[in-house]
C-alpha positions as CSV (number, residue, x, y, z in Angstrom):
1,X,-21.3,-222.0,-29.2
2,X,-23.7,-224.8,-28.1
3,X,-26.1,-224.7,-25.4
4,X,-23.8,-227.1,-23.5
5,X,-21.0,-224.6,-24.2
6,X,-22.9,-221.8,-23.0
7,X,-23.9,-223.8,-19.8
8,X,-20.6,-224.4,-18.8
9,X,-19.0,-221.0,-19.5
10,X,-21.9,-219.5,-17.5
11,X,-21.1,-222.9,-14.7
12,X,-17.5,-221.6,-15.2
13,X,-18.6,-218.2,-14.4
14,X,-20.4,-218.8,-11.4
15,X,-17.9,-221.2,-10.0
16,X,-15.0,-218.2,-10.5
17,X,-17.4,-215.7,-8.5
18,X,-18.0,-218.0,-6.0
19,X,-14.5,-218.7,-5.6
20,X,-13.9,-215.0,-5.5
21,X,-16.4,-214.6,-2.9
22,X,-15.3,-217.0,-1.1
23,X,-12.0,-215.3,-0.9
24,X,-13.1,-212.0,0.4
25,X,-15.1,-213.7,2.5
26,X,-12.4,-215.0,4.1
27,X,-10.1,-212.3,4.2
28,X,-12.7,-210.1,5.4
29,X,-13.6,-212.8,8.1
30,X,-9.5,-212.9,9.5
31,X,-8.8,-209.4,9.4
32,X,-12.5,-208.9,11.4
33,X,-10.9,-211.9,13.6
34,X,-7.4,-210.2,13.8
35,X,-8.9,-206.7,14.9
36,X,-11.4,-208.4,17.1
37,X,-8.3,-210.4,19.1
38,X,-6.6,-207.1,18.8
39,X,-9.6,-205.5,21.0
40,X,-10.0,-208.4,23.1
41,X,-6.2,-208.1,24.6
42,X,-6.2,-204.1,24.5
43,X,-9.4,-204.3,26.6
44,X,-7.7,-206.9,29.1
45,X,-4.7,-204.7,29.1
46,X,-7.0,-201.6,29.5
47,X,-8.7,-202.9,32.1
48,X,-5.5,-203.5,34.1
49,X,-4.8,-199.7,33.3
50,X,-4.4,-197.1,36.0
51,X,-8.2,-195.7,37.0
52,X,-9.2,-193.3,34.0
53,X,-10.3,-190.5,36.5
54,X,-6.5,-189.9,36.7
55,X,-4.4,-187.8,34.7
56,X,-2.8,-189.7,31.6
57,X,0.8,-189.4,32.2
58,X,3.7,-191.2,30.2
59,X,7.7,-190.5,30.4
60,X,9.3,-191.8,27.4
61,X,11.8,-189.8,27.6
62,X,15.2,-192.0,28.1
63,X,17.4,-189.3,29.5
64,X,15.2,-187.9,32.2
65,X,15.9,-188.6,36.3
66,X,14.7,-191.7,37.4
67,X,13.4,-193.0,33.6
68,X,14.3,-196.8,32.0
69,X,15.6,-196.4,28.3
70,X,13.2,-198.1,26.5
71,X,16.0,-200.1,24.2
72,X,13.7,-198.1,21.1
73,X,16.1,-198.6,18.1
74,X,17.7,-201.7,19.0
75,X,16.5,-205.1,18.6
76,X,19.2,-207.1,20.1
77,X,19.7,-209.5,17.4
78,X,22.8,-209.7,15.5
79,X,22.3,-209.9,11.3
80,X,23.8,-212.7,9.8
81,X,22.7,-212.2,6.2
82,X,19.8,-214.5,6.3
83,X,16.1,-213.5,4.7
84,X,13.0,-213.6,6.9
85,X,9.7,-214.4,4.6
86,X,9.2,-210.6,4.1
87,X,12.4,-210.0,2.0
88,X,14.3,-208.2,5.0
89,X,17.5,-209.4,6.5
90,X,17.3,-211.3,9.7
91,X,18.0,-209.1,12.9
92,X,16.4,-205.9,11.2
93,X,14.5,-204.0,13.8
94,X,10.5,-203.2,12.7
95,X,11.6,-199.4,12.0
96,X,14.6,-200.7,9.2
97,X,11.7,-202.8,7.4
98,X,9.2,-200.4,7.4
99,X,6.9,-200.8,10.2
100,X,6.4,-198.9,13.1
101,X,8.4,-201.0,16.3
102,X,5.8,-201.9,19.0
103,X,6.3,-201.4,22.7
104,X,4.3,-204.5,24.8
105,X,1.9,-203.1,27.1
106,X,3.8,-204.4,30.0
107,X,6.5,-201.9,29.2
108,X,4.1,-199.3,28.8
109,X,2.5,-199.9,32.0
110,X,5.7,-200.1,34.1
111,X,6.9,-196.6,32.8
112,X,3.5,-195.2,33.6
113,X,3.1,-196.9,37.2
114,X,6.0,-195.6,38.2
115,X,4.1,-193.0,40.3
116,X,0.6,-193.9,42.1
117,X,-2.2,-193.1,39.9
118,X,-3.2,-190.7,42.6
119,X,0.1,-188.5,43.0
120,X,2.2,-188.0,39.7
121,X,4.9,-185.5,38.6
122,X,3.0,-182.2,37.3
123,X,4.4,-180.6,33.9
124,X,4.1,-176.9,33.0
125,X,2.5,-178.5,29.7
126,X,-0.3,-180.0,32.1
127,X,-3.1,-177.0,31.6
128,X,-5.9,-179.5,32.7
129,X,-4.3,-179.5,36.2
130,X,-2.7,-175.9,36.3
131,X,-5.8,-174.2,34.9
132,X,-8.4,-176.7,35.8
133,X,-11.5,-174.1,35.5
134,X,-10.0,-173.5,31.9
135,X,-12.5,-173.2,29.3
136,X,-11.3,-174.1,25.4
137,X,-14.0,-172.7,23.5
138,X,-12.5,-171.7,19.9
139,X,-12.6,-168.9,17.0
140,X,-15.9,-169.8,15.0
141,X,-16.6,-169.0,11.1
142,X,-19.6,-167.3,10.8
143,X,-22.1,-168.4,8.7
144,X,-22.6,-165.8,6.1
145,X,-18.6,-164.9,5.7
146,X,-16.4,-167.3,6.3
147,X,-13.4,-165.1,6.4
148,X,-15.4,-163.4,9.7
149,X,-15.0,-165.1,12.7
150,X,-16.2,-165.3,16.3
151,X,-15.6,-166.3,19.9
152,X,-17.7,-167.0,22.7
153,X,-16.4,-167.6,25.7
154,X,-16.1,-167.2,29.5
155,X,-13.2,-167.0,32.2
156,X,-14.4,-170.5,33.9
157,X,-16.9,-173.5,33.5
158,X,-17.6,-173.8,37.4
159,X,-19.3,-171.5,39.3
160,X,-19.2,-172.3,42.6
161,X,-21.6,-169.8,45.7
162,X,-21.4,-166.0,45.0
163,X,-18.6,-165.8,42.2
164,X,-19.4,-164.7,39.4
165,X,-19.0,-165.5,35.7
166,X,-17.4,-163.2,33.1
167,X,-18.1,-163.8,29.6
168,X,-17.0,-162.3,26.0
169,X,-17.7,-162.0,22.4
170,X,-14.8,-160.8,19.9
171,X,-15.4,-160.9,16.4
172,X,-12.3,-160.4,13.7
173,X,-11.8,-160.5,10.2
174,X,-8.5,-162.1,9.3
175,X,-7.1,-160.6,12.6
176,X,-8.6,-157.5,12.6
177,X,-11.7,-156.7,15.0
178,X,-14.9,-156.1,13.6
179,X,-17.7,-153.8,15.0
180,X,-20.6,-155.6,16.1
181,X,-24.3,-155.6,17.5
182,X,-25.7,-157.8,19.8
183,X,-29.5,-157.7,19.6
184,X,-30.3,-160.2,22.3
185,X,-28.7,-161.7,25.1
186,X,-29.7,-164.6,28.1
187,X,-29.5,-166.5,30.2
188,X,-31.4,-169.6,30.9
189,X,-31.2,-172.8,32.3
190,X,-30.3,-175.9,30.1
191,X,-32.0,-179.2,31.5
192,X,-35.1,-177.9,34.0
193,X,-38.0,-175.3,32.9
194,X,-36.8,-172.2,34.0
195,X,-37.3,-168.3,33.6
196,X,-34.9,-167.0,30.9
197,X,-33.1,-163.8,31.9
198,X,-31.9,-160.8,29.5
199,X,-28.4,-159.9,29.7
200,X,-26.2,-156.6,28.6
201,X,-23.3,-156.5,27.1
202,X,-20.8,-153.5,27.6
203,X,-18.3,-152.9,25.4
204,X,-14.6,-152.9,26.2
205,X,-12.4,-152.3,23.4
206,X,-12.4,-154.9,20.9
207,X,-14.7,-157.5,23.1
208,X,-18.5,-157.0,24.5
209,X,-18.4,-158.3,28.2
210,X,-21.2,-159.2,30.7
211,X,-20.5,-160.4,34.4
212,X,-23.0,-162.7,35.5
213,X,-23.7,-163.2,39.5
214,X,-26.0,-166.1,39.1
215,X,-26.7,-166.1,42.8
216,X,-28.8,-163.9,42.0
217,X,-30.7,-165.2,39.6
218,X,-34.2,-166.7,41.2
219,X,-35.2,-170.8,41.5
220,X,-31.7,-171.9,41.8
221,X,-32.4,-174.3,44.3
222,X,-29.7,-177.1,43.5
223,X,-26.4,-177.1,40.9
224,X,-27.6,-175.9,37.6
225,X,-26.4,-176.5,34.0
226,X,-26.9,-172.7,32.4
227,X,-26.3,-171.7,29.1
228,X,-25.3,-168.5,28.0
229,X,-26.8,-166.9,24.4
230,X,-26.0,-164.4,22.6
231,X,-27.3,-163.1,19.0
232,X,-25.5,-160.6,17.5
233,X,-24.6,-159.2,14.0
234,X,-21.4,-158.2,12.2
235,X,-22.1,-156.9,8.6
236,X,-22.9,-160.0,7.5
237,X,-26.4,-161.1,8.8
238,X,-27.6,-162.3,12.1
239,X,-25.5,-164.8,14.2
240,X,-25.6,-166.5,17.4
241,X,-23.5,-168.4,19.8
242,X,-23.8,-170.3,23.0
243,X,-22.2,-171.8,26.2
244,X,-23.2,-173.6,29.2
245,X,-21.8,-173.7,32.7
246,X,-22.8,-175.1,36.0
247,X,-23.4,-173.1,38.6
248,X,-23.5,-174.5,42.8
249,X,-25.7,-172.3,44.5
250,X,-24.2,-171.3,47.9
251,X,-26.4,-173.4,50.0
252,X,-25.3,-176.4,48.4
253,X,-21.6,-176.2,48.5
254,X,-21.0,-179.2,50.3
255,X,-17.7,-178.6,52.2
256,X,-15.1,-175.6,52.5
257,X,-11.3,-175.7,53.2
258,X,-11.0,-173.9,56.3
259,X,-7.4,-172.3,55.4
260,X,-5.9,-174.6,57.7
261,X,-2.9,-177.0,57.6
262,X,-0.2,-178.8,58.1
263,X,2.0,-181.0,56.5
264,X,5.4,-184.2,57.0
265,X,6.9,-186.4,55.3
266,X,5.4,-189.9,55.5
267,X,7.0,-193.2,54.3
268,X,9.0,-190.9,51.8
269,X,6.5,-188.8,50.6
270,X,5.1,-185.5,51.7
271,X,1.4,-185.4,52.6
272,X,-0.5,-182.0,53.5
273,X,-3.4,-182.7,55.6
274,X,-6.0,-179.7,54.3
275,X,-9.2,-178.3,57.0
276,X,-12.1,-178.7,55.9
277,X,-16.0,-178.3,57.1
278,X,-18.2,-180.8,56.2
279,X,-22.1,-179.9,55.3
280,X,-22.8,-183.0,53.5
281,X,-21.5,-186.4,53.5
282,X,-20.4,-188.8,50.8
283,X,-17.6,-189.5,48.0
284,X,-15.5,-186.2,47.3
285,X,-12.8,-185.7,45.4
286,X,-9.8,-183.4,46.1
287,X,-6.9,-182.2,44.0
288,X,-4.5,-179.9,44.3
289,X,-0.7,-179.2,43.1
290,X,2.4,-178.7,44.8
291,X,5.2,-176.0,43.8
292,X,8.9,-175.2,44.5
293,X,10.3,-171.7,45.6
294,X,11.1,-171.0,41.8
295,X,6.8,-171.2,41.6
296,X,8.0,-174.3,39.0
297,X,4.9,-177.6,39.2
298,X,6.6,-180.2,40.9
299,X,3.3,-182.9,41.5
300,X,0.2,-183.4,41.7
301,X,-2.1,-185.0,44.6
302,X,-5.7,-186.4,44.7
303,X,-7.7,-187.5,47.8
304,X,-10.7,-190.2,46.8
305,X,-12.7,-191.1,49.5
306,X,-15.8,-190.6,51.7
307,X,-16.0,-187.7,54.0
308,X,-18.4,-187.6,56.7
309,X,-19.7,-184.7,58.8
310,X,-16.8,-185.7,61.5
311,X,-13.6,-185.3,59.2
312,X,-12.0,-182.2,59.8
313,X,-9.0,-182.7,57.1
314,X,-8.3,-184.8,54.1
315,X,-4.6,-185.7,53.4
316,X,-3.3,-185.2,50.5
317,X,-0.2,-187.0,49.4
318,X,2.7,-186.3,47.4
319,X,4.3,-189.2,46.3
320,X,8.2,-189.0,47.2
321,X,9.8,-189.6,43.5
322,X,7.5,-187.4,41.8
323,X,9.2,-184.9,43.9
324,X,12.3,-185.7,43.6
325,X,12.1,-186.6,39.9
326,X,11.5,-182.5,39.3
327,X,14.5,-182.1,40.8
328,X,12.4,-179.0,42.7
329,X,14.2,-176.2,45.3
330,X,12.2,-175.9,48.6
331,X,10.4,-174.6,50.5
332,X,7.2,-175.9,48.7
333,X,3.5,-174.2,48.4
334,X,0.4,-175.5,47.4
335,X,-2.0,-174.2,44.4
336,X,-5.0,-175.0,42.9
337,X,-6.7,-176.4,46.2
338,X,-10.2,-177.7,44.6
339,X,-12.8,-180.4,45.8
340,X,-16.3,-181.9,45.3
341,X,-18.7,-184.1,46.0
342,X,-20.1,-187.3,43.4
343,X,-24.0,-187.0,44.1
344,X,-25.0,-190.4,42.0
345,X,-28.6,-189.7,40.7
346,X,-28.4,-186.3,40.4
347,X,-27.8,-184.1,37.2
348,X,-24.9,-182.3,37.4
349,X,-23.9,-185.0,39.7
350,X,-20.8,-182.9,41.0
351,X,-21.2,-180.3,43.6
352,X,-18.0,-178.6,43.9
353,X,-16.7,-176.6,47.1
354,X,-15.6,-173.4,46.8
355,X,-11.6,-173.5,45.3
356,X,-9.2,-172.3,47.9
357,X,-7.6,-169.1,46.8
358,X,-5.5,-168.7,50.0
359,X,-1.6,-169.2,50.1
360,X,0.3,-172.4,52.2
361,X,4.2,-172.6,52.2
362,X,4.9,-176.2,53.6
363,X,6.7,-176.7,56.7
364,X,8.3,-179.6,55.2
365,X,11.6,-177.3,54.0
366,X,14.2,-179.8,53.0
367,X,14.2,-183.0,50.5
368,X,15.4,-185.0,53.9
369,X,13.7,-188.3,53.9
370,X,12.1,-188.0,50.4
371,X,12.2,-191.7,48.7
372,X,13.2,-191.9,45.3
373,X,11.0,-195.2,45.2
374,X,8.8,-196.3,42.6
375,X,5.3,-197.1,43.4
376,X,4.6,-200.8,45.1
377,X,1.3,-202.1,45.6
378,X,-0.8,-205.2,45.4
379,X,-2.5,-204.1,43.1
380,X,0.1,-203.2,40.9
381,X,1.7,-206.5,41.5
382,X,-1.6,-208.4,39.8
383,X,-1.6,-205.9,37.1
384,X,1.9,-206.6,36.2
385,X,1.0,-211.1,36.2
386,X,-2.0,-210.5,34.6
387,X,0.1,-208.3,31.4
388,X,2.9,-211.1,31.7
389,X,0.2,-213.8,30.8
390,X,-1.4,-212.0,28.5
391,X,1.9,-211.4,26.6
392,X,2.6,-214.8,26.7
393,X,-0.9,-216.0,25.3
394,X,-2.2,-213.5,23.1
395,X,-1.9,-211.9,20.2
396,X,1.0,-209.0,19.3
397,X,-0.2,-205.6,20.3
398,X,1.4,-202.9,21.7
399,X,2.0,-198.7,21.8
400,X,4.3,-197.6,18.8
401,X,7.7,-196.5,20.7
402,X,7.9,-192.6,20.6
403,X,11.4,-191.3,19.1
């Protein structure tokens, strides 16, 4: 082969690779464009979401009280026998070719915004809500033996004045308990210097339990992030866990429900006005659930607002059709009465009141007046044009429908 061969073949070469290059260039450079249009219009459609301090709540269910089908399955067209580019037959749904059938974000948000995104229908399924003090810590390998595990845990995350906090350790082996030793325990606090404090743990049957009173632990002058240790050993070598908490010291819960209340119905919805005494001032919020005579969730309410030293109770509404959608039996009771107070600047920034553990059966004892309603608002009004233009301008998203 010549030099002039040679040059070409390596010209030839060069010109191939480039080509190549400039392929995945390009591909790279319209997918990165596809997924970055993609964003764009699932941020715009995010931002038109309901507040993300609320619970996440979607009924796709078609059959339930007061649900829209959603039309999943079904694409309206008729087939006539013609090929679209891909091969299928024209008037094939997404699902029949292959790919997973899309549901607009308009849709989406109009099954979700049925209800205000302060008041929705509570599920049994909704622990977050029901068991809001819930902590989720879970079985742990150990490090020498992996078929030996262990939990940590405690009975709640808040502490709130003079409760107290009960934690555990249980270790098994493929079910079975397993003696162990702790050889050092403490507490201490997890963001500020602070004295750390030894701890005992008793044990009770297959678990080694301490019950903390962190009131009376010294320099706890403001709400405290603690963490809880414990090294122990079970046959296999030392080990050691660890969880935190945050604990309100009683002079700075901010507000306590008096045990007061009363409640009507209101523009088709029930609202429970709760006492309260103010210490400090500012942004709180309050949640709390409502139940039927069968103790079944019917909804949950949340108050968002600023409470001054003057307020003596904070309504709390329960929107009419997420009553009635839970098709409940009356006479209704609350549960799960909690508050607290934002404190911007501050860490832990949430100072929580002390959880009402009273009883209130509403004197609202009938459905009478109840709307069956969906939510209305302004707000949701330009949510809904703002998702109507930007199905009409941008690119195809959407949630895959649930079957």
């Amino acid at each position: 082969m010549s030099e002039g061969e040679k040059l070409d073949e390596v010209k030839g070469r060069k010109l191939g690779l480039g080509l190549l290059a400039a392929f995945l260039v390009g591909a790279i450079y319209l997918g990165v464009k596809h997924r970055e249009e993609r964003r764009v219009a699932l941020g715009a459609s995010a931002r038109v979401a309901e507040s993300a301090k609320a619970p996440a709540y979607a009924d796709h269910d078609p059959n339930r009280k007061g649900s829209e089908p959603t039309g999943a399955g079904s694409s309206g067209a008729v087939a006539t026998g013609d090929s679209a580019a891909d091969g299928s037959a024209v008037g094939d749904s997404a699902e029949q070719r292959g790919k997973p059938e899309l549901e607009d974000p308009l849709t989406t948000y109009l099954k979700q915004s049925i209800y205000p995104p302060t008041s929705r229908r509570l599920l049994p399924t909704q622990v977050d809500l029901i068991e809001w003090n819930r902590r989720h810590e879970r079985e742990r390998a150990t490090r020498n033996d992996p078929t030996t595990s262990y939990r940590f845990s405690a009975d709640k995350y808040w502490v709130t004045g003079d409760e107290g906090i009960t934690s555990f350790l249980e270790v098994e082996n493929e079910g079975r308990p397993v003696p162990a030793r702790i050889t050092d325990a403490y507490v201490e606090p997890v963001d500020a210097a602070g004295k750390r404090v030894s701890l005992t743990y008793a044990k009770e049957g297959h678990r080694h339990t301490n019950t903390l009173a962190p009131a009376k632990l010294d320099g706890m002058e403001g709400p405290t992030k603690l963490r809880l240790v414990v090294v122990f050993e079970a046959g296999s070598g030392p080990e050691s866990a660890q969880l935190s908490f945050v604990f309100n010291p009683p002079a700075t819960i901010p507000a306590r429900f008096t045990g007061e209340f009363r409640d009507e119905v209101v523009d088709g919805s029930i609202v429970v006005y709760a006492g309260v005494e103010v210490e400090t001032a500012g942004h709180y919020l309050v949640d709390c659930n409502l139940y039927d005579s069968d103790e079944s969730p019917v909804a949950w309410s949340r108050f968002k607002g600023r409470i001054t030293a003057d307020t003596t109770e904070v309504p709390l509404r329960f929107f009419g059709k997420a009553i009635l959608d839970a098709e409940p039996r009356a006479p209704f009771s609350l549960g799960q009465l909690r508050g607290s107070l934002y404190v911007e600047g501050q860490q832990p920034d949430t100072h929580m009141m002390l959880p009402f553990d009273g009883e209130y059966t509403l004197e609202t004892s009938s459905l009478t007046g109840i709307s069956d309603a969906e939510w209305d608002s302004e707000t949701k009004r330009r949510k809904v044009k703002k998702l109507r233009e930007l199905a009409g301008s941008g690119p195809s998203i959407g949630t895959p429908i649930a079957r």
